[in-house]
PDB file of N, CA, C and O in Angstrom, chain B, residues numbered from 101:
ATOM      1  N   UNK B 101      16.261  14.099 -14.738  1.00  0.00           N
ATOM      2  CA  UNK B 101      15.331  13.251 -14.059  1.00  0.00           C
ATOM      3  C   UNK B 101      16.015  12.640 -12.841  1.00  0.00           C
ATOM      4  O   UNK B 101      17.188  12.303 -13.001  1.00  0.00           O
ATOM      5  N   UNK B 102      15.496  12.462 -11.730  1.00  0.00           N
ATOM      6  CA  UNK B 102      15.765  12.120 -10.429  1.00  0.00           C
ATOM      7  C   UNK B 102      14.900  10.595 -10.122  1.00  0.00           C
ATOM      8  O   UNK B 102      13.699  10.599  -9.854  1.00  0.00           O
ATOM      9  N   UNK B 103      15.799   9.200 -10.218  1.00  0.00           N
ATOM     10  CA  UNK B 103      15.110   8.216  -9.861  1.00  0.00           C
ATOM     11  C   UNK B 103      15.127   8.099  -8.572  1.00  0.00           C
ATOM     12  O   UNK B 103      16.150   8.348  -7.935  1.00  0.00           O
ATOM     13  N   UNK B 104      13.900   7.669  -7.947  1.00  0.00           N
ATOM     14  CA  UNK B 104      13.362   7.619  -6.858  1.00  0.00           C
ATOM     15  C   UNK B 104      13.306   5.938  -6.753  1.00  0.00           C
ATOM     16  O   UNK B 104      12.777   5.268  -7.640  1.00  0.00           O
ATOM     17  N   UNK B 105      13.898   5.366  -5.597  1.00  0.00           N
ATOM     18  CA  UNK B 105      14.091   3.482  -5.957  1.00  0.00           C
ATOM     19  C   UNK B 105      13.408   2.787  -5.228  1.00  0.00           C
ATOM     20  O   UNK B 105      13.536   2.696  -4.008  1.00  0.00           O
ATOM     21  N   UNK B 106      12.470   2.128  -6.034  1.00  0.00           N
ATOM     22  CA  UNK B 106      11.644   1.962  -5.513  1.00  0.00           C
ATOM     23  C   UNK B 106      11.833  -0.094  -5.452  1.00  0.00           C
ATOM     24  O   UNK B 106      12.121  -0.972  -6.265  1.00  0.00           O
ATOM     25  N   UNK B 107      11.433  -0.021  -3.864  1.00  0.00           N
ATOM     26  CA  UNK B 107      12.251  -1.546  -3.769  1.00  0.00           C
ATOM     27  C   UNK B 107      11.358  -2.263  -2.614  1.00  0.00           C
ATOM     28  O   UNK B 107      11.675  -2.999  -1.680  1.00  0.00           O
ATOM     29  N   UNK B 108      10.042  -1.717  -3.086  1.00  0.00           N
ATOM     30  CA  UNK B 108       8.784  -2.583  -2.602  1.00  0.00           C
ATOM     31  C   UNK B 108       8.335  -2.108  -1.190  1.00  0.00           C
ATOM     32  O   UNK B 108       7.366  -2.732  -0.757  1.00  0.00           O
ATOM     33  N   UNK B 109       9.049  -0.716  -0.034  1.00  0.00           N
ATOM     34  CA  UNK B 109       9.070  -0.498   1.007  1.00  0.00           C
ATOM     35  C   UNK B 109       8.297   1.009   1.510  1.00  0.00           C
ATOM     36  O   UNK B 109       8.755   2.145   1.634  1.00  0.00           O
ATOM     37  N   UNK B 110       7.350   0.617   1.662  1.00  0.00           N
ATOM     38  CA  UNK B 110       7.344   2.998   2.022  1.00  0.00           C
ATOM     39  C   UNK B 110       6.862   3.448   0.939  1.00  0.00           C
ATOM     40  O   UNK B 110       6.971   2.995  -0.201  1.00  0.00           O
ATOM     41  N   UNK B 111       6.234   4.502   1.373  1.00  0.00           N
ATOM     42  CA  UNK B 111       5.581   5.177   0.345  1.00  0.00           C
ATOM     43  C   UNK B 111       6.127   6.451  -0.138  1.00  0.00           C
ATOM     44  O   UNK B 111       6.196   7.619   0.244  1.00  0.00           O
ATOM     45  N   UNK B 112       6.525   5.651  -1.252  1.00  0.00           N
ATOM     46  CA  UNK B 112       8.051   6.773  -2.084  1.00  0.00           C
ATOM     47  C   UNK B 112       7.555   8.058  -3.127  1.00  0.00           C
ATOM     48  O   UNK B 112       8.291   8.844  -3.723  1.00  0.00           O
ATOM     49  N   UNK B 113       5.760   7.979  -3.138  1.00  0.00           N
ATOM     50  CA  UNK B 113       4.993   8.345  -3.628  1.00  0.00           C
ATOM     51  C   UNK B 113       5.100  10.359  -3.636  1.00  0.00           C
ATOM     52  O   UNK B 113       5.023  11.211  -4.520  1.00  0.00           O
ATOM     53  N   UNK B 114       5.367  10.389  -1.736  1.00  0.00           N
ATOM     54  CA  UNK B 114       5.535  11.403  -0.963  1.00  0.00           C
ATOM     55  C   UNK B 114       7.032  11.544  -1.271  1.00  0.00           C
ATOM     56  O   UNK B 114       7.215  12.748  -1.452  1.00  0.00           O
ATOM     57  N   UNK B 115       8.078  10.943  -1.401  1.00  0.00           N
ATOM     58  CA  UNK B 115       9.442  11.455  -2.417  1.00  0.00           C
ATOM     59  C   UNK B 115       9.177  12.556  -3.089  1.00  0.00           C
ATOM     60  O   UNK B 115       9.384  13.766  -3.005  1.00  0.00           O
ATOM     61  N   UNK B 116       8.347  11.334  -4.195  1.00  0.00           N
ATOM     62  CA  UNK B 116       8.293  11.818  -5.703  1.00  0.00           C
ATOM     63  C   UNK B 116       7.287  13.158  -5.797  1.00  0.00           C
ATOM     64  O   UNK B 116       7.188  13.882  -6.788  1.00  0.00           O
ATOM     65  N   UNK B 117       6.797  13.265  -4.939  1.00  0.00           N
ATOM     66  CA  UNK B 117       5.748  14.806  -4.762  1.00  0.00           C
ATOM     67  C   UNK B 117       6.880  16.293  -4.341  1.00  0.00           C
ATOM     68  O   UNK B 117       7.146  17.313  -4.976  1.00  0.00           O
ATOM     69  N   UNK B 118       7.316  15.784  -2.991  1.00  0.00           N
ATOM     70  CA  UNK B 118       8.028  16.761  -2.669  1.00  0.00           C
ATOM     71  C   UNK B 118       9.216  17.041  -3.809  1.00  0.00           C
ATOM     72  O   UNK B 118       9.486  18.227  -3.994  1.00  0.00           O
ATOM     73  N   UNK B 119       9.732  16.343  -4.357  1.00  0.00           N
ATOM     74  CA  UNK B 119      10.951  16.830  -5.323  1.00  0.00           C
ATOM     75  C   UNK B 119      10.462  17.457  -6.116  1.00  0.00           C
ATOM     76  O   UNK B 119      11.035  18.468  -6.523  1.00  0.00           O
ATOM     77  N   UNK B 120       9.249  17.077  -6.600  1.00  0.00           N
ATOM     78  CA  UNK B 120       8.213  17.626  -8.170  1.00  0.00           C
ATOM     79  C   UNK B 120       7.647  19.199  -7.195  1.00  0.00           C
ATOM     80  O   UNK B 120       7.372  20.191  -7.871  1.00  0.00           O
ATOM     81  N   UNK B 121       7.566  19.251  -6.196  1.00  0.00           N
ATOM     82  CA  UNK B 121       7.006  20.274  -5.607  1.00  0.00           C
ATOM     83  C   UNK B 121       8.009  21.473  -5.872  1.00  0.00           C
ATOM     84  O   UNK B 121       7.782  22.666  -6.071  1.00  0.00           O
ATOM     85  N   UNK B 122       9.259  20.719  -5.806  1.00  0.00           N
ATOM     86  CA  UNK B 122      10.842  21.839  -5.388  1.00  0.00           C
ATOM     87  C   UNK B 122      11.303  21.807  -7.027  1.00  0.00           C
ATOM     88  O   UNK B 122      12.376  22.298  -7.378  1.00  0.00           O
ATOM     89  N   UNK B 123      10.398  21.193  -7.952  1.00  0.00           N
ATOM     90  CA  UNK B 123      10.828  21.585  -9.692  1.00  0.00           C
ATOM     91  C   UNK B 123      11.608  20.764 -10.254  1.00  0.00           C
ATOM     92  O   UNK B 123      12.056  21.013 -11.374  1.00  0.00           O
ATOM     93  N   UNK B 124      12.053  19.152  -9.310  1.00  0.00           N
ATOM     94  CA  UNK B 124      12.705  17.839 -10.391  1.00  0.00           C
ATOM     95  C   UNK B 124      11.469  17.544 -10.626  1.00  0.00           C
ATOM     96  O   UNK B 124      10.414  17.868 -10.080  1.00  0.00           O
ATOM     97  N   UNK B 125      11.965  16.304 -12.293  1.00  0.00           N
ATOM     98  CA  UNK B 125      11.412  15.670 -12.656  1.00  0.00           C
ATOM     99  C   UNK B 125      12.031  14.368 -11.550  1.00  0.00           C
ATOM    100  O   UNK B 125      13.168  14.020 -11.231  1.00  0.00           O
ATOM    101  N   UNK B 126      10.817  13.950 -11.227  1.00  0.00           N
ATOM    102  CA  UNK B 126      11.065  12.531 -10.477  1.00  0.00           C
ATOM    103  C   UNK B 126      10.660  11.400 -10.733  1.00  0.00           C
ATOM    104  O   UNK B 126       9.496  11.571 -11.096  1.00  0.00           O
ATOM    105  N   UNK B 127      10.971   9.969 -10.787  1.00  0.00           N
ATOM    106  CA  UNK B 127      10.195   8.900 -11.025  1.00  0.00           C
ATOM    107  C   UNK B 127      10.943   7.723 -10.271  1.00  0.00           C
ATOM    108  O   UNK B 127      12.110   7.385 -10.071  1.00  0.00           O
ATOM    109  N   UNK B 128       9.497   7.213  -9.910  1.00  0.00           N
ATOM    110  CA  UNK B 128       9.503   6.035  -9.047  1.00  0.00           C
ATOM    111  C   UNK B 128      10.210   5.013 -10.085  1.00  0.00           C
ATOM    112  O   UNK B 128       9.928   5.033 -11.283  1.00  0.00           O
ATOM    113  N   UNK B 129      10.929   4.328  -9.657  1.00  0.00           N
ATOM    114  CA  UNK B 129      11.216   3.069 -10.601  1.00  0.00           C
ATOM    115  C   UNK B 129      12.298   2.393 -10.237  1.00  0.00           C
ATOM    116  O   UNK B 129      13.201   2.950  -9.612  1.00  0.00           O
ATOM    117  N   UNK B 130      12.344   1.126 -10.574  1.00  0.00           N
ATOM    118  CA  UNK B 130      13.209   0.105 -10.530  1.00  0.00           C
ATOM    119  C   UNK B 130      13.639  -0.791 -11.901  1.00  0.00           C
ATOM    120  O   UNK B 130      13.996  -1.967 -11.979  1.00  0.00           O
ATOM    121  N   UNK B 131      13.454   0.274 -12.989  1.00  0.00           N
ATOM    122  CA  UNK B 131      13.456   0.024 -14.183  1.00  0.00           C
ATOM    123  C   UNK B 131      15.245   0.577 -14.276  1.00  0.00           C
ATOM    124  O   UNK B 131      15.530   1.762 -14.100  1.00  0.00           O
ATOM    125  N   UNK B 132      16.168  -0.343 -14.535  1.00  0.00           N
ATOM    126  CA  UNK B 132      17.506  -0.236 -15.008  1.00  0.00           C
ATOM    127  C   UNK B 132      18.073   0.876 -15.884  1.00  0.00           C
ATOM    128  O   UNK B 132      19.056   1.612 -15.805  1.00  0.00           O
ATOM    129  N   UNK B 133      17.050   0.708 -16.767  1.00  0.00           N
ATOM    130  CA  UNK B 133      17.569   1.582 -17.594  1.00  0.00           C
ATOM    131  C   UNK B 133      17.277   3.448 -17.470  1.00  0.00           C
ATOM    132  O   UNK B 133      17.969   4.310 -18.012  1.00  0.00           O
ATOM    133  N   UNK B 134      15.906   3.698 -16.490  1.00  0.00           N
ATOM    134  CA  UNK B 134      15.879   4.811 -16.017  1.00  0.00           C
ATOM    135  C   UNK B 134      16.922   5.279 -14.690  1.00  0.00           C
ATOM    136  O   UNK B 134      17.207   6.425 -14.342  1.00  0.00           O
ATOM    137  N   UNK B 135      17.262   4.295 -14.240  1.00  0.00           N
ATOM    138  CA  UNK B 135      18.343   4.299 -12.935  1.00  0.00           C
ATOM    139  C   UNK B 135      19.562   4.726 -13.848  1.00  0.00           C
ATOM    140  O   UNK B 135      19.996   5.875 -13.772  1.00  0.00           O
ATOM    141  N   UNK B 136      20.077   3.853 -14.657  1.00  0.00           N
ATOM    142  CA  UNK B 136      20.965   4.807 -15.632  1.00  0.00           C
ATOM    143  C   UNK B 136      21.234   6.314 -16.473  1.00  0.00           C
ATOM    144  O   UNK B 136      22.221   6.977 -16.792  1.00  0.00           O
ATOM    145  N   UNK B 137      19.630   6.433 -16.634  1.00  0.00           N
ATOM    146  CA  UNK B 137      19.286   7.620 -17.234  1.00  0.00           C
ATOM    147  C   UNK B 137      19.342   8.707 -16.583  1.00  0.00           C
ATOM    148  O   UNK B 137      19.302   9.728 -17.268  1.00  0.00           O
ATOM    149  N   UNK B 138      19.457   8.874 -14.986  1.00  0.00           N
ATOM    150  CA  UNK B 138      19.026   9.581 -14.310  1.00  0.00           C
ATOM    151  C   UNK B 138      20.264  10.307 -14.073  1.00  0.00           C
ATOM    152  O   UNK B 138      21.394   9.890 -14.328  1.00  0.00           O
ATOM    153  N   UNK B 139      19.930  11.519 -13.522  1.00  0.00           N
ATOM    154  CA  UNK B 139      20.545  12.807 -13.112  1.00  0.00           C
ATOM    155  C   UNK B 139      21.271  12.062 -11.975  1.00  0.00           C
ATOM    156  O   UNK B 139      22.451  11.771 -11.777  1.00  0.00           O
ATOM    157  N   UNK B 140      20.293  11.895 -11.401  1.00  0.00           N
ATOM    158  CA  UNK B 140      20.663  11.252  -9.738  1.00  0.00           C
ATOM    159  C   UNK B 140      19.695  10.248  -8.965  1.00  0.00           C
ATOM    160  O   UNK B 140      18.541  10.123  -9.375  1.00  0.00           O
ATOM    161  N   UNK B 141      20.017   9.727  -8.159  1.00  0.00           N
ATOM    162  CA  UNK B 141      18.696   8.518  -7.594  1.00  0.00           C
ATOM    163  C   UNK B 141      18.535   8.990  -5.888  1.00  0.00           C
ATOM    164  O   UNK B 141      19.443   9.291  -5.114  1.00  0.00           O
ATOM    165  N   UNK B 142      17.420   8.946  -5.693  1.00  0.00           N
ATOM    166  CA  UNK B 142      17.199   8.615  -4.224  1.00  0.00           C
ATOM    167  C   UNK B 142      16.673   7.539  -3.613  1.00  0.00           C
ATOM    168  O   UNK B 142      15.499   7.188  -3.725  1.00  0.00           O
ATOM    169  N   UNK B 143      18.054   6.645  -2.537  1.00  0.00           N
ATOM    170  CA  UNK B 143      17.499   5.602  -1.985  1.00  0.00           C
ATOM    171  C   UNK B 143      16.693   5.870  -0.856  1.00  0.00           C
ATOM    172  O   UNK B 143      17.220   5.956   0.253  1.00  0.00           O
ATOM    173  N   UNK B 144      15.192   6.044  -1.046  1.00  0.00           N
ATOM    174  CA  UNK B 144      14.467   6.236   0.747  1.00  0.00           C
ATOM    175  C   UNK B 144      14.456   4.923   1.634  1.00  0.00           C
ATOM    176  O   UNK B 144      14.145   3.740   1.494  1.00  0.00           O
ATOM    177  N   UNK B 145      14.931   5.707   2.567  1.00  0.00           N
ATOM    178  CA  UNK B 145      15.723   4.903   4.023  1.00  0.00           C
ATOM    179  C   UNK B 145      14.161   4.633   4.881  1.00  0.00           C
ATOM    180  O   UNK B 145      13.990   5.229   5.945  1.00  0.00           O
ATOM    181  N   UNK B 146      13.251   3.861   4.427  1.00  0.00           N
ATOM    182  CA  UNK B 146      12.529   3.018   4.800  1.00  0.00           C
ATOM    183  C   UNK B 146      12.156   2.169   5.124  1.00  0.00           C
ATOM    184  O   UNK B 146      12.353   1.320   4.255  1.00  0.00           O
ATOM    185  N   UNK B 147      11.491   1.630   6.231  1.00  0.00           N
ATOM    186  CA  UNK B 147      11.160   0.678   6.637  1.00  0.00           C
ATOM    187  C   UNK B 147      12.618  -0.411   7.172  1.00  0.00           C
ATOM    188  O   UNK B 147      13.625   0.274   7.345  1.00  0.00           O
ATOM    189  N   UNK B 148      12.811  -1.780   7.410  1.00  0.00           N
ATOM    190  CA  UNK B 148      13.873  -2.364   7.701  1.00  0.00           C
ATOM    191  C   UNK B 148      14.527  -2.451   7.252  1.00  0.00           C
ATOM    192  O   UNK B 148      14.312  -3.022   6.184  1.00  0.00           O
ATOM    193  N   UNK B 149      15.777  -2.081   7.481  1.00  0.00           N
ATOM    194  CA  UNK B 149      17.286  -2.137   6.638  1.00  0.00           C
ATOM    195  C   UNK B 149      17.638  -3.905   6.060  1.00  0.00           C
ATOM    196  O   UNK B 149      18.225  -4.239   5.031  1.00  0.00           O
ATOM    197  N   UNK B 150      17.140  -4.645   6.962  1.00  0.00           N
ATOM    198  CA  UNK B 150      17.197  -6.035   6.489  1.00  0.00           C
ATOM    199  C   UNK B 150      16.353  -6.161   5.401  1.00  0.00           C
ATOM    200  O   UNK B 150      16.966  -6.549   4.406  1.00  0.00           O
ATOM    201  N   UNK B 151      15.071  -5.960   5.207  1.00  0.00           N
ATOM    202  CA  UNK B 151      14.313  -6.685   4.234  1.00  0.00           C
ATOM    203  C   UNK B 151      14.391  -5.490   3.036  1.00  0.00           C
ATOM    204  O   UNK B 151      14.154  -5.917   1.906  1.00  0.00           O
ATOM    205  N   UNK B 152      14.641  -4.291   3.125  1.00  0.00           N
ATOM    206  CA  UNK B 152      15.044  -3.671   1.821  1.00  0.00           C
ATOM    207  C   UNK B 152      15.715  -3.975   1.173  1.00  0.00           C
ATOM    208  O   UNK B 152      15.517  -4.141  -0.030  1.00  0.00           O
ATOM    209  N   UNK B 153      17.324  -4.246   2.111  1.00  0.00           N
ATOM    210  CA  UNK B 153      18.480  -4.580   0.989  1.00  0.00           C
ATOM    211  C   UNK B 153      17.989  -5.858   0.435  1.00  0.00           C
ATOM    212  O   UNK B 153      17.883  -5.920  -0.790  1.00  0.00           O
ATOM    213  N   UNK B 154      17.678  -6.867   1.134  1.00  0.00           N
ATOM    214  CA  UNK B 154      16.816  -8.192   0.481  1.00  0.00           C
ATOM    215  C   UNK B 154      15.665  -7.542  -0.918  1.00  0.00           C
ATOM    216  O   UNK B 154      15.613  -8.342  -1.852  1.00  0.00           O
ATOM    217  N   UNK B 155      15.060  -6.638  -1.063  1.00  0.00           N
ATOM    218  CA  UNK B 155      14.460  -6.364  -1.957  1.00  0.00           C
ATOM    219  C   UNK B 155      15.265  -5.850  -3.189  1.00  0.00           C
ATOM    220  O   UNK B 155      15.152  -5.960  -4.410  1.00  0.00           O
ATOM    221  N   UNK B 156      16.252  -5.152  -2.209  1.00  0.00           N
ATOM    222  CA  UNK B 156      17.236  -4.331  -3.680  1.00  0.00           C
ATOM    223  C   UNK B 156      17.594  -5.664  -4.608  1.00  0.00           C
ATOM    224  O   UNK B 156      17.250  -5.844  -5.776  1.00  0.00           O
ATOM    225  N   UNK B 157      18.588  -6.778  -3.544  1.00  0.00           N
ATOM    226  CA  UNK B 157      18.884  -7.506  -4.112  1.00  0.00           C
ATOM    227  C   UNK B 157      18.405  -8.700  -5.061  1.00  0.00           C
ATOM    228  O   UNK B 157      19.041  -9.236  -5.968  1.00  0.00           O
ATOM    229  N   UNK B 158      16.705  -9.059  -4.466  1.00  0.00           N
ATOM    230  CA  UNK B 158      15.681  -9.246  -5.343  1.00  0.00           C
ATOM    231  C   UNK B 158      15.676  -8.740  -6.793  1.00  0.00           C
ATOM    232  O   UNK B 158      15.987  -9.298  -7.846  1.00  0.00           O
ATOM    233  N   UNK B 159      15.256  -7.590  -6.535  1.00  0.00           N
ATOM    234  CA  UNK B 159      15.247  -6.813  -7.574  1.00  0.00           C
ATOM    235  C   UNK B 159      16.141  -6.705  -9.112  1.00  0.00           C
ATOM    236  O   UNK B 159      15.745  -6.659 -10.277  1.00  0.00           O
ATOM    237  N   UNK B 160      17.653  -6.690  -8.439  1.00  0.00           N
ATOM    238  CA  UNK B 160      18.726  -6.609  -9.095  1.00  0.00           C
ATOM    239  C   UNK B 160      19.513  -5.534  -9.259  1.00  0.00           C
ATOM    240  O   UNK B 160      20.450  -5.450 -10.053  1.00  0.00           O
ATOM    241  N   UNK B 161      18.942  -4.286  -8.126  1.00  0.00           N
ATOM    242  CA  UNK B 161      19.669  -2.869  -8.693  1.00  0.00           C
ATOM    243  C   UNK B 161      20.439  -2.812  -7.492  1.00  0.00           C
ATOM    244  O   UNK B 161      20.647  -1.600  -7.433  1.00  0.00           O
ATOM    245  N   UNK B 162      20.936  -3.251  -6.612  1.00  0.00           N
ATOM    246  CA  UNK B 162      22.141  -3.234  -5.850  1.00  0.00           C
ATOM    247  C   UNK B 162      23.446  -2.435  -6.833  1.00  0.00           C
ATOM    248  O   UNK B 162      23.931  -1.322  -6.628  1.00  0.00           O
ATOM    249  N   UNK B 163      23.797  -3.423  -7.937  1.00  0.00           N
ATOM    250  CA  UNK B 163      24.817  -2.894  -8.860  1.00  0.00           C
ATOM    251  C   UNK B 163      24.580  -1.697 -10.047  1.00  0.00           C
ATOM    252  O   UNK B 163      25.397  -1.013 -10.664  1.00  0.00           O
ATOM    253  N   UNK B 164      23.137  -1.749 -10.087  1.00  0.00           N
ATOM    254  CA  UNK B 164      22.840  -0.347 -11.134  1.00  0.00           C
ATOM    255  C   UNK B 164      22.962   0.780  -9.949  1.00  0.00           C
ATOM    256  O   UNK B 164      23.599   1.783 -10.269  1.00  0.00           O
ATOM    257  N   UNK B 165      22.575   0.748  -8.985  1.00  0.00           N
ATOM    258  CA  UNK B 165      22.631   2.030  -7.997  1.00  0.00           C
ATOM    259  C   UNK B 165      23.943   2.239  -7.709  1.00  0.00           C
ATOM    260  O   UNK B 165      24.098   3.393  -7.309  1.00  0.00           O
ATOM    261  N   UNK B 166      24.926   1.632  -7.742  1.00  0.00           N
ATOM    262  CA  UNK B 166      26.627   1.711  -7.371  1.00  0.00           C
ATOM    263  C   UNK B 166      26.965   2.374  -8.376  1.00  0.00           C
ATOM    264  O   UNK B 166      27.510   3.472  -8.261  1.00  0.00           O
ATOM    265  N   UNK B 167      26.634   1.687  -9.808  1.00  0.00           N
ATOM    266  CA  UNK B 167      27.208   2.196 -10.839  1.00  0.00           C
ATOM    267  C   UNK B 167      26.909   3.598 -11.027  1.00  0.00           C
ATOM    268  O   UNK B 167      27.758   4.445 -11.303  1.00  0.00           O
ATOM    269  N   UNK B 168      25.532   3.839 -10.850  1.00  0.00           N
ATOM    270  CA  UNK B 168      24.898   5.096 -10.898  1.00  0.00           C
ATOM    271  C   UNK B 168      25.683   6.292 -10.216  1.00  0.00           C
ATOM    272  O   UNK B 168      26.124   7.329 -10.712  1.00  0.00           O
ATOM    273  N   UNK B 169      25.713   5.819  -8.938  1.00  0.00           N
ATOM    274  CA  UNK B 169      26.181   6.492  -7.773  1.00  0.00           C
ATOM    275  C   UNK B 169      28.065   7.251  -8.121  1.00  0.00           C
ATOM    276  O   UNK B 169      28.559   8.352  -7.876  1.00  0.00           O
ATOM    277  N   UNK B 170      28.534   6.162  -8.685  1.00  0.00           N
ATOM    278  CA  UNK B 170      30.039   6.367  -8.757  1.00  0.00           C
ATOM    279  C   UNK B 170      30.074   7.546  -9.843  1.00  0.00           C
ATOM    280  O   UNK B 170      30.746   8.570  -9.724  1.00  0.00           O
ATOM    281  N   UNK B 171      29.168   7.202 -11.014  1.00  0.00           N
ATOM    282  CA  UNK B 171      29.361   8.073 -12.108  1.00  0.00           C
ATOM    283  C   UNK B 171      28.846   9.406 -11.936  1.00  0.00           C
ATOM    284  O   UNK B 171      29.624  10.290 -12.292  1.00  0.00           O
ATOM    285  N   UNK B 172      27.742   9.771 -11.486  1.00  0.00           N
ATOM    286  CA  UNK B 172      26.804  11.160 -11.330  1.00  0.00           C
ATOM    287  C   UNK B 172      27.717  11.896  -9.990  1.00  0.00           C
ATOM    288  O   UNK B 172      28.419  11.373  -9.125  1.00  0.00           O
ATOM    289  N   UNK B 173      27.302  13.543 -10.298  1.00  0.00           N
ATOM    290  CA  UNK B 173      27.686  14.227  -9.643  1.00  0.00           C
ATOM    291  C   UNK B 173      27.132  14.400  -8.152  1.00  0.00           C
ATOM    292  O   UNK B 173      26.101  13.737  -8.265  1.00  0.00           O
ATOM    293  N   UNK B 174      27.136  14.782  -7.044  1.00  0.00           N
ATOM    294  CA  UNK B 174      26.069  14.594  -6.109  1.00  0.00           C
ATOM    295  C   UNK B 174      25.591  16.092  -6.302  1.00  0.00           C
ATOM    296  O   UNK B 174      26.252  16.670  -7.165  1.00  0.00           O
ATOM    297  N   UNK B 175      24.653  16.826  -5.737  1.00  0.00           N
ATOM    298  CA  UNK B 175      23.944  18.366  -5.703  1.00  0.00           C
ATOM    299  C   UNK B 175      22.798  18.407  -4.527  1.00  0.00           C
ATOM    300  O   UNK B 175      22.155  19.437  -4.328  1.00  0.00           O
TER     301      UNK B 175
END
């Protein structure tokens, strides 16, 4: 599964189509524990770089996406 991070910006909707088009399983979410679960995550580079990271950090997955990131393979 391929999390798609979703952090209130853009319509990540069109992500999650095209990957499902090319045969991942994809899902929108900002749910921790699927960010962990995942194969791999995609952060879409949407909208203002200021008020996203403000959302990541809202959110709380600043540090699940690092962690994520360090451990998984890239492909």
């Amino acid at each position: 599964m391929i999390a798609i991070i979703d952090y209130g910006m853009g319509n990540l909707r069109s992500v999650q189509k095209g990957l499902e088009h090319v045969g991942f399983n994809a899902v929108v979410t900002r749910d921790v524990s699927e960010i962990d679960a995942a194969r791999g995550v995609v952060l879409p580079g949407v909208g203002a770089f200021s008020a996203c990271m403000e959302n990541l950090g809202k959110f709380g997955l600043i540090e699940p996406i690092q962690k994520t990131g360090r451990r998984k393979k890239r492909f």
